[in-house]
Structures are given as C-alpha cells and as structure tokens.
C-alpha positions in Angstrom: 12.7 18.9 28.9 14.2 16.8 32.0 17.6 16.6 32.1 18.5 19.9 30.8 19.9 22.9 32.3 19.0 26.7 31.9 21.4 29.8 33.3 19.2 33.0 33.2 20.9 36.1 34.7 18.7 39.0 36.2 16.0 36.4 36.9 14.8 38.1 40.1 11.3 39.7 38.9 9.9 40.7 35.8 10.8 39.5 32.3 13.5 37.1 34.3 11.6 36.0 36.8 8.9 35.4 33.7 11.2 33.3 32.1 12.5 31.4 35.2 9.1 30.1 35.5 8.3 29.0 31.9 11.3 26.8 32.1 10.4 25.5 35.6 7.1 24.2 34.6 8.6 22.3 31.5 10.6 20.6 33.8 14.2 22.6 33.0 16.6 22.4 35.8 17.4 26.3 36.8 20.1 28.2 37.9 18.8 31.8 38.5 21.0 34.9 39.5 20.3 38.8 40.6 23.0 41.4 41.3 20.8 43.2 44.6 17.0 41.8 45.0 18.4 39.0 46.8 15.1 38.3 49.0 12.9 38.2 45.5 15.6 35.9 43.9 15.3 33.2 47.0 11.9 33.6 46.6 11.4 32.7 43.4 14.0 29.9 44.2 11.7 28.3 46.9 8.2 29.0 45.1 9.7 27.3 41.4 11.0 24.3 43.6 7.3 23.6 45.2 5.2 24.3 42.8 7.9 22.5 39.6 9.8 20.3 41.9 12.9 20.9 39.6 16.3 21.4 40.9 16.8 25.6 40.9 20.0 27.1 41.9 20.1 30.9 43.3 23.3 32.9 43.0 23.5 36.5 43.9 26.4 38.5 42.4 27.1 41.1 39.2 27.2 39.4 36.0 28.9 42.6 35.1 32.2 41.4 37.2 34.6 38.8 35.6 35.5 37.2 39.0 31.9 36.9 40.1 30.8 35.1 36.8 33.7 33.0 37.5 32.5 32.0 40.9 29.3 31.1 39.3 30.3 28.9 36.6 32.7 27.0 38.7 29.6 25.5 40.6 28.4 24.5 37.2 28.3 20.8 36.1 26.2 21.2 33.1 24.6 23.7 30.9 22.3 23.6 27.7 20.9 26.9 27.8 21.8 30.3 29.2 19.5 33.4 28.4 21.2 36.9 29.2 18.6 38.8 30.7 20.3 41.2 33.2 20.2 44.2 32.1 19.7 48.2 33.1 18.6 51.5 31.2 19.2 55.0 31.5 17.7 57.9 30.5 19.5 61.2 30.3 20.9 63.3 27.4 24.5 62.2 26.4 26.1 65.2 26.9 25.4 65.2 30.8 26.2 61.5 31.6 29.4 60.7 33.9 31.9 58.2 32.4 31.2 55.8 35.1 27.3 55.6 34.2 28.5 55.1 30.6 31.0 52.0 32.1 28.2 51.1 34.3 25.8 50.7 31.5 27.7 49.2 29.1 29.3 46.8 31.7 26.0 45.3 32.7 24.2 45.2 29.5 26.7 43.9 27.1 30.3 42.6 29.1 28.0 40.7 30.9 26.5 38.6 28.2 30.7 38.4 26.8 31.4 36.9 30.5 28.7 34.6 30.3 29.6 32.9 26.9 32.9 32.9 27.6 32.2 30.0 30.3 29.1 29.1 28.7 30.4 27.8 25.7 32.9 25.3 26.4 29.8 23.2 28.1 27.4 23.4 24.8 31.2 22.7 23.1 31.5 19.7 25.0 27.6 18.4 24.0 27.8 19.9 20.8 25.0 21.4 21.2 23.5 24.5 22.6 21.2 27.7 23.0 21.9 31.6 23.9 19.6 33.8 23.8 19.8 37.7 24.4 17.0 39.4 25.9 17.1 42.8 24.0 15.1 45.9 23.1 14.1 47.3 19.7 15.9 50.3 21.0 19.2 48.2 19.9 17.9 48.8 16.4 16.3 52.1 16.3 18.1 54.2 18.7 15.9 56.1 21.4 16.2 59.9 22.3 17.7 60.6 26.0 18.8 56.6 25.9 22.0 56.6 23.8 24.1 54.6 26.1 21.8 52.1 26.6 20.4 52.2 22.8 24.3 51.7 22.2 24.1 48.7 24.2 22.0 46.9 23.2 22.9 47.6 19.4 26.4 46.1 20.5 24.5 42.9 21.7 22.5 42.4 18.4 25.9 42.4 16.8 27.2 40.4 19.2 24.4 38.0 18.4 24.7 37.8 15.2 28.6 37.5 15.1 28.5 34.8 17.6 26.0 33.0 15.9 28.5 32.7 12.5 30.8 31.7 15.1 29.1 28.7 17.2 26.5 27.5 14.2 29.5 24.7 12.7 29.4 23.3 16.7 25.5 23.3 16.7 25.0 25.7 19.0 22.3 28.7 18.0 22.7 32.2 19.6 19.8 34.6 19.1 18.1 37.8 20.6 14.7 39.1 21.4 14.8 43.0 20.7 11.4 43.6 23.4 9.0 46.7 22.7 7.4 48.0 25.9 7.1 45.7 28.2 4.8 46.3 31.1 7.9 45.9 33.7 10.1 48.2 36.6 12.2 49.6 34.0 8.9 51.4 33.2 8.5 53.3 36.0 10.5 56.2 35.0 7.5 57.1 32.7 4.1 58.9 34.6 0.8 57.1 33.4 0.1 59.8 30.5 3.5 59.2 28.7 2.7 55.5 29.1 -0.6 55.9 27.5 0.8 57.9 25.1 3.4 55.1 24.3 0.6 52.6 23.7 -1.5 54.1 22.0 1.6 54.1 19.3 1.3 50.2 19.3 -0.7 48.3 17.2 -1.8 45.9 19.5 -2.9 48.5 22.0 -1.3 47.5 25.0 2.4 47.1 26.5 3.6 43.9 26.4 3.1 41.1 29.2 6.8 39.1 30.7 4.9 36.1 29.9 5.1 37.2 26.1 8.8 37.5 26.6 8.7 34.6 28.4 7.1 31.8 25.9 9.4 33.7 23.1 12.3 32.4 24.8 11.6 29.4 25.7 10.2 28.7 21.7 14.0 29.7 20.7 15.3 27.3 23.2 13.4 24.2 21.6 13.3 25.9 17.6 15.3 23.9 15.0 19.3 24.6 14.9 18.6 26.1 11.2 17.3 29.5 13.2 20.7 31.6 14.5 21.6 34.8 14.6 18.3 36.4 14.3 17.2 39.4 16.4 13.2 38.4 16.9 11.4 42.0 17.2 8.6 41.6 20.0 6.8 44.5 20.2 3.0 44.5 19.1 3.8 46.0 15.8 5.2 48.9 17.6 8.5 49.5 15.2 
C-alpha cells in the first residue's frame, strides 16, 4: 500500500515491533516511536529501511505527555493510519497501589491513545478517510485479579473505541481494537514458567499467542471494508 502512512506508538519490540514490520514489507511508510528502548527503536528503524526500503521515521518520547505527542505530530505531513500500541501493565492488589502508579497506568494506556487522535484525526479529516486501531487485552472485558488499574484501562479504551467509532464513521474513518489473550511477549515475564503453563493450558489452541498473530490482525483492520468500526476483535486462542 505505497503512498500511505502508518503512526504505531510502543513499536520498539514485541507486538509493536511485530506490527512495524508487517506494514514495512507491504510497502507502508512508518513512523515508529518508544518512550525508553531507544537503541531497539533505531534498530528496527535501520533493519525495516534495508530490508523494505520504505521511508520509516523513529521518535523517542512518552505518548503519555501532551507536549511530547505534540512535538511528534508537528513533523507529520501525512497520516492514514495510526495503531496505539504503547502500553504498560501492573500487577498488584488495588488496595496497596500509590496514586502515581494509578496516574502512571492510566496515563500511558488510555490518555495516550486520547493525545494521539486528537492530532490524528484532523489528517484522516482532511482525506476523509482513515484507520485507528487499539491494541488491547481481553482483560479490558473481563477484568483480571491483582490487575484492576490496568483491567480499568483498557476497559476505558474499548469504550473509547467504540464511542469514537460512532463519532468518526459519517467522515469515513473506522476506529477499532484488538482485546489480545496471552501473548508470548516481555509483559510476560512477571509470570515463572509453571504459572505460564498453567495459563496455556487454559487456552484452546494450546499455546500463547505469537506478535505476528497480532501483527497480521492489525494490518487486516487497516485494509477491511469501512462497514467494520467499533468492534473490539477478541484474539486469544479461544481463551475467554
């Protein structure tokens, strides 16, 4: 899809990084961004350029911060697409967390994604046209035990999603999430290997998921026909 541009925030490794790389090898021009891995980030940068030869743009900064997504979107020309993939968890019971992990939370996995459509949408306004997608967890729907603030999150974001969706779908553009199961990823490694076997052996599909899964996922919604907005897509290998 030459010609087009795609924003994806926390793009450094994993499901981002995942994604980054999908869109480089259909030809999408990139602009990737981190918050601390800056060395992966360049990286990725240099290794999408050779191997794509697609323009791919590295910004370092907290999405989480108004003036820093500011500072990103006024070195943008053009956007199609942005996928809001930064994102952190926490696990901890409720009653011992500090206010400023709550803020902390809460500021990187949902104000974020509110900064980023904010200066997204004017561009997709301007083309009439347009994709957003959330990258989620099914924990946004069901809750999880020892991750209320970050369950409460990401259940903020599917409404979010779906809001939005009501909001942008006269101007053509489609906004839509992907609430992820386990995904085999860093966020993971809070959990010792028997709790992680434990966890898949829960799953249907007997196994945790890949970032490539996440990956082709999102880059289906960013080509799927305008009729399919505000969904939240569960991906989880039958887990929920």
């Amino acid at each position: 899809m030459i010609g087009k541009t795609v924003l994806i925030t926390g793009a450094s490794r994993g499901i981002g990084a995942a994604i980054a790389e999908a869109f480089a090898c259909e030809g999408y021009s990139l602009i990737i961004t981190c918050k601390e891995q800056e060395n992966l980030l360049f990286s990725l940068q240099k290794k999408l350029q050779t191997l794509y030869s697609i323009p791919c743009t590295a910004f370092v900064g907290d999405m989480g911060d108004f003036e820093t997504v500011r500072k990103l979107f006024s070195s943008i020309s053009s956007l199609d697409i942005v996928i809001n993939n930064a994102g952190i968890s926490y696990a901890g019971l409720l009653h011992e967390m500090e206010p400023d992990e709550w803020d902390h939370i809460l500021r990187t996995n949902l104000t974020s994604v509110f900064y980023c459509c904010k200066f997204a949408i004017p561009f997709m306004l301007k083309k009439h046209s347009g994709k957003i997608v959330q990258i989620s967890s099914v924990w946004g729907t069901h809750g999880a035990s020892m991750e209320a603030a970050y369950s409460a999150s990401k259940g903020g974001l599917h409404s979010l999603t779906k809001a939005l969706a009501k909001e942008l779908a006269p101007s053509n553009i489609q906004v839509n999430a992907i609430a992820c199961g386990l995904i085999d990823t860093h966020m993971n490694a809070c959990y010792s290997k028997e709790e992680l076997n434990d966890l898949i052996s829960q799953i249907p599909a007997n196994r945790m998921g890949k970032p490539s899964d996440v990956a082709h996922l999102t880059l289906s919604l960013a080509s799927a026909t305008n009729y399919l907005t505000g969904q939240i897509i569960t991906l989880d290998g039958g887990w929920m």
